[in-house]
N, C-alpha and C positions, 0 to 999 in steps of 0.2 A: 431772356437770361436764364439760365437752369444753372444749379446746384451741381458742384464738382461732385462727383458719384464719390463714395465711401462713407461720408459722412451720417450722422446720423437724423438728421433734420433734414434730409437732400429733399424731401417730397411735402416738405410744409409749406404754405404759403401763408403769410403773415403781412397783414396792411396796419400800417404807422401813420393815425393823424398824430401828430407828435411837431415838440417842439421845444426848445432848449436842453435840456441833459436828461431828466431821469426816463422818459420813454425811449428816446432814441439812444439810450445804452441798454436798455431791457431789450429793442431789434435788431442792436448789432452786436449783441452776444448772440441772438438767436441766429443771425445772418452769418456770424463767425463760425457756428456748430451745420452752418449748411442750409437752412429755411433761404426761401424765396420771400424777400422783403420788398415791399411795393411801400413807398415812402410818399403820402398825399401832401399835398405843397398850395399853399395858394397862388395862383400866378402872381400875383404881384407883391415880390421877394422872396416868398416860401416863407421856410424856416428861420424867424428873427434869429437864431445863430449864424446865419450865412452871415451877416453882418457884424459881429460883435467885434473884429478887428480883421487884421490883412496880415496877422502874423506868418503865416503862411505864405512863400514865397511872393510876398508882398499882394496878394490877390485874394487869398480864403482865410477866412476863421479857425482858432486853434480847436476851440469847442465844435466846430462844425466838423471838421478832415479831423478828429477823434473819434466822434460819437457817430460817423453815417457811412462809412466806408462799405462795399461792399450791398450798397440799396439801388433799389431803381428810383429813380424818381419821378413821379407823375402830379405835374400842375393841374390842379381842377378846384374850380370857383363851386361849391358841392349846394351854396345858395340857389343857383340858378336849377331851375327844376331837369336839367337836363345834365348837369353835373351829378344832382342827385341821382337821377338814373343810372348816369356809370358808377358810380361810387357803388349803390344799390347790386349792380352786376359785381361789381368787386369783390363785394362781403360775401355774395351769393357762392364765392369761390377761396374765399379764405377759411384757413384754417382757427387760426390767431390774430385778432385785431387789437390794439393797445391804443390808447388814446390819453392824452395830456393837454386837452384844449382848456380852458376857461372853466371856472364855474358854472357848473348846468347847460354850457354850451352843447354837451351832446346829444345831450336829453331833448334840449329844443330843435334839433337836427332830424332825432328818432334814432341816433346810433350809440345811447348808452349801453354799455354792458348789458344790461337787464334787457333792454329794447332788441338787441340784438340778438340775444340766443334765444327769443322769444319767434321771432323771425326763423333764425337759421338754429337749428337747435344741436346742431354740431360745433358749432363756432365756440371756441374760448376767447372771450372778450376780457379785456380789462380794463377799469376806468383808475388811473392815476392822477390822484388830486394832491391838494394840500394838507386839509385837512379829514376830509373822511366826508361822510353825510349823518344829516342827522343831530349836528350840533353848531353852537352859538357862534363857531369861526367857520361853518362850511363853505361860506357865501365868498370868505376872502380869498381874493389874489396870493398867492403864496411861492417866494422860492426860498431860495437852499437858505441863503443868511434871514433870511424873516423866520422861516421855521425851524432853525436852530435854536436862534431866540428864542422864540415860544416858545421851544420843547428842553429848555436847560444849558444844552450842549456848550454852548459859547462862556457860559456860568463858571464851566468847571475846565476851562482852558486859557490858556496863558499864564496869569500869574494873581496871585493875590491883589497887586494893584492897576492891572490893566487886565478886562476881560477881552479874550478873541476868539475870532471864529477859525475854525482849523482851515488849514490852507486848500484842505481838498475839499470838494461839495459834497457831504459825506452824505445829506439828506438826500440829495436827489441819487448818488449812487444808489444809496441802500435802499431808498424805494424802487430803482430800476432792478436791483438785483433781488430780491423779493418777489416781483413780477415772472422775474424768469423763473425763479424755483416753482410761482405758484402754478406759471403756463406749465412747466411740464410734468410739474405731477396732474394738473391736469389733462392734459394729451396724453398721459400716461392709464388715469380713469376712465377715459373714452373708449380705448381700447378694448373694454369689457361691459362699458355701461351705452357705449356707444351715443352719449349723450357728452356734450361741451358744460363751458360750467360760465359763469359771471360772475369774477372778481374785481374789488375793490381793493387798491393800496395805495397810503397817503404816506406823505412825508411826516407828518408828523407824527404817527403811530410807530414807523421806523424808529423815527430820533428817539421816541418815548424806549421804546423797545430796547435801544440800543442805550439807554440813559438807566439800564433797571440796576447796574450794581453801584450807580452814586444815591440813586432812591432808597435802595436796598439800604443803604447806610444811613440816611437820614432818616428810615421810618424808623430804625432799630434802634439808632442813640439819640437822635434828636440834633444830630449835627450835621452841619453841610459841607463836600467836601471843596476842600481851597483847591483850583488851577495852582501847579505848582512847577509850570514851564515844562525842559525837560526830564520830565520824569514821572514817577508815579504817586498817588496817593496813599497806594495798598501797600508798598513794599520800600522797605530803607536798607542798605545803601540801592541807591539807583537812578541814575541821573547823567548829568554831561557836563565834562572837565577837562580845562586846558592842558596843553601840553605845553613842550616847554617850546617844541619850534613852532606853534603859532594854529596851532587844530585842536580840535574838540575831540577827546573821545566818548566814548557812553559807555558805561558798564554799569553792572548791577548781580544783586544777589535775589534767589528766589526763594530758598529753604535755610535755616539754620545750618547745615554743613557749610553750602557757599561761603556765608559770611567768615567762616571761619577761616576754610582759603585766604577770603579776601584780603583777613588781616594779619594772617599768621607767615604767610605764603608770599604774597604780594608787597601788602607794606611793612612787613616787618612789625606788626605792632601786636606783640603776647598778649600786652597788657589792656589792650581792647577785646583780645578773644578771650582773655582770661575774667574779665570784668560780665559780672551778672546785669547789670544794668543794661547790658547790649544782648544777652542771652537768648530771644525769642524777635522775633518780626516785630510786633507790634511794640515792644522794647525801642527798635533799634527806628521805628516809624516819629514817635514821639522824639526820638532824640537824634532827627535826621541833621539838623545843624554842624551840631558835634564833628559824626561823620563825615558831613562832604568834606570839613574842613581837611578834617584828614586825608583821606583822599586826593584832594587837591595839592597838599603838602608832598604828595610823590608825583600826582600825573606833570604838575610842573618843572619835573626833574629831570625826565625821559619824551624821549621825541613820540610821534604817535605810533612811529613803525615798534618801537621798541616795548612802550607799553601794551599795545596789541599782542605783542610774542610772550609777553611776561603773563597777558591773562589767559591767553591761551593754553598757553603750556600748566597755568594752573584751573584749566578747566572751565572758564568763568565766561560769562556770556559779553561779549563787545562788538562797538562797530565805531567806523568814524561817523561822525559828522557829516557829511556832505551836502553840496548847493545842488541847483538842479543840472548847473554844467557838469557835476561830479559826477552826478546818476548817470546823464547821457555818454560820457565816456566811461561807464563803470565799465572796468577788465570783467566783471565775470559775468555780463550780457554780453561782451564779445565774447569770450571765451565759448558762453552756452549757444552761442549764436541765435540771437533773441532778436535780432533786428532786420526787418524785411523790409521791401520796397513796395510803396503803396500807390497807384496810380490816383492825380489828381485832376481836374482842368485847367489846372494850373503846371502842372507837370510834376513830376515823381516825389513818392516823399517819404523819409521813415519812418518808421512806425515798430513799435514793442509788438511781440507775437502774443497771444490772449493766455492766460496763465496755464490754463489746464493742459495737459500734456500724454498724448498716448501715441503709440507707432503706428493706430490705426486710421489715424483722422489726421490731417492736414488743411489746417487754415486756409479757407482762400484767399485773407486778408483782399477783399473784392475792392475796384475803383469806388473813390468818391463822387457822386453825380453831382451833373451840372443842373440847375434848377429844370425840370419841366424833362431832363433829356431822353425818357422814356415814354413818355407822354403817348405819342403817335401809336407806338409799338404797343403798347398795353390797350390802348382805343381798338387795334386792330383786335388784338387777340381778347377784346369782349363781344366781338362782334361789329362795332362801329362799321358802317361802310367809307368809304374816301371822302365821298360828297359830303358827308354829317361830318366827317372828324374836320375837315376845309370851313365849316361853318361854326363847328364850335370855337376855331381860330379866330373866326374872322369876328367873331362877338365877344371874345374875352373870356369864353368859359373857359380853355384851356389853355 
């Protein structure tokens, strides 16, 4: 398989032991931008995502035909000393290897990070865990809702009396996408230091990372801040209010002008813009109650198309509500033409195009592979002769 020319990864090669979400979104971004992604599987089922449901035209996984589009796949048993050899030729020719297996799994392989560029000392490797190394949770099993928990996240969402975990796996994302910024500023050092590098990135350092402005606030006043559904902690008015024919809108304000729109403009209330007690953010945060009431008192009056036009035309940030059927027919992914067709083994499927956007690069939004379906083709092109690849079949290595 090669890289559609234009891109800018067209000549990387990148191997994925990986498994469930945060690795195999850190390869198929890279696989998205043009790298040659060799995705290592165990024969017997791969990737526990290939399993996790049959959403997908009743046959794949929704988390698998997301996160692996666009890879080759090669099954190899890397236990068996003779897996290990090809595995060994593989690194030997990788660029970028990422890895997401078990605690200290790799290290007892010899293909940790460290282990690695020690070996090939152009490789950027990176070892994505849970917790990090070095401390009292490194040892544990860790995903997205375990290490949200741990790391706060789930604390300060929902609502004051029911705590939740946000709906998208934001740990394992932002550990995956963390990997990619670190791979290519390192493939970008190489270029002058001609040496690769060994990175480490955990989920919980992310969540921590991305948890510093509710920290930030509890180191400073000694208070913690309440989940307050939708909305914000930082800023009042700002939240999500009925309409009268049966939707949600969201609006909010971000500076002391807004608010004054909001109320002068909007709901017609002088006597809220005129009132000092609502005068500054932090005013109008302590006495968000008040507010929504207000609020709610007009968005229940006007339909959601009508409230939309009223805050836009006075300037003011909104959106609907919407489910996930809403998103999938959103008008302005059709309109921007965001949606392509992604081959499966199961047969064709849509798919969102990858955010970033220039006229110079074109996604190759690549098939999603069938377990092992590279296998043979990759054995060849290590060198494998016929007779050894037909034997490593016939024992289960591959």
């Amino acid at each position: 398989m090669s890289s559609p020319a234009g891109l800018p990864l067209r000549d990387l090669v990148v191997v994925g032991l990986e498994q469930a979400v945060a690795a195999p979104m850190a390869t198929r971004q890279l696989a998205d931008l043009g790298a040659r992604v060799i995705k290592v599987e165990n024969p017997r089922g791969g990737d526990f995502a290939r399993d996790y449901d049959r959403a997908v035209l009743g046959e794949l996984a929704a988390h698998f035909v997301w996160l692996n589009r666009g890879k080759e796949s090669l099954s190899l048993n890397f236990r068996d000393p003779r897996g290990a050899d090809v595995l060994e030729r593989l690194f030997a020719r990788a660029d970028v290897v990422v890895q997401n297996l078990a605690p200290g799994a790799a290290a007892r392989y010899g293909f940790s990070a460290e282990q690695l560029v020690a070996r090939f000392p152009r490789v950027v490797a990176v070892d994505i865990s849970g917790y990090g190394d070095g401390g009292p949770l490194s040892h544990k099993r860790a995903y997205d809702l375990l290490v949200q928990s741990e790391g706060g996240s789930c604390a300060i969402t929902g609502t004051a009396q029911t705590r939740a975990k946000p709906g998208i796996p934001l740990a394992d994302i932002g550990a995956g996408m963390y990997t990619v910024t670190s791979v290519l500023a390192a493939l970008h050092a190489r270029t002058t230091t001609g040496r690769g590098a060994a990175i480490g990135v955990s989920l919980f350092d992310t969540v921590v990372e991305w948890m510093s402005y509710a920290m930030n606030i509890t180191m400073g006043t000694g208070e913690t801040p309440d989940p307050n559904g939708v909305s914000s902690p930082a800023v009042s008015p700002y939240g999500a209010y009925p309409t009268a024919d049966g939707y949600t809108v969201v609006l909010g304000t971000t500076n002391d002008g807004e608010w004054q729109r909001l109320a002068r403009t909007v709901l017609g209330r002088d006597d809220l813009a005129d009132d000092p007690a609502y005068a500054h953010n932090d005013d109008r945060v302590r006495l968000r109650p008040a507010l929504d009431e207000a609020i709610r008192d007009w968005t229940t009056t006007v339909s959601i198309d009508k409230a939309q036009e009223v805050l836009d035309a006075a300037g003011l940030g909104n959106s609907r509500l919407n489910d996930v059927q809403d998103v999938i027919d959103h008008e302005h992914l059709t309109a921007r033409d965001r949606w392509r067709e992604v081959a499966t083994p199961a047969g064709p499927w849509r798919a969102p195009l990858p955010p970033p956007i220039t006229p110079n690069w074109t996604s190759p939004m690549g098939a999603v592979p069938r377990l092992g379906e590279h296998t043979d083709t990759l054995l060849a092109e290590l060198g494998l002769p016929t007779d050894a690849i037909a034997d490593l079949h016939a024992d289960g290595v591959v």
